[in-house]
C-alpha positions, 0 to 999 in steps of 0.5 A: 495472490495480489497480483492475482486479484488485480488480474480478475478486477482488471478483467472484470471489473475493468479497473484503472487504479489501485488504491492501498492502505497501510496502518501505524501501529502494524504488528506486521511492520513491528516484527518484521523489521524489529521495531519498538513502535510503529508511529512514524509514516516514514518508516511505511513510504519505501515500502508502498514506494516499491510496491507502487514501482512494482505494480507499475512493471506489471501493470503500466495502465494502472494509477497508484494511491497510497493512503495511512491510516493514523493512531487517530483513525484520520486516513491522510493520502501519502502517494 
């Protein structure tokens, strides 16, 4: 469904960048990676890294922002 949306904003939107936002304290980082806490941004940075390469393969002309979203609520740019 994501590569699909980006599909229709390209075409209708005439998209050049893609911005993605991730979050600490993820439920979704936690259990699928077995982890007792998610504070550490390090452990998100691989993850947005490959899905900045992957967008990257199939969608050249787009630029990548990476952001997180901290405990604090601040959003801080991480790629």
């Amino acid at each position: 469904m994501f590569y699909q949306h980006l599909e229709i904003a390209i075409k209708i939107h005439d998209i050049n960048e893609v911005w993605v936002f991730d979050h600490l304290d993820c439920a979704m980082y936690k259990n699928t990676l077995q982890l007792n806490d998610d504070t550490d941004p390090s452990i998100h940075l691989p993850y947005m890294k490959g899905l900045k390469n992957n967008i990257g393969i199939v969608y050249p002309q787009l630029r990548f922002q990476g952001f997180m979203m901290m405990l604090d609520g601040s959003i801080k740019r991480v790629l």
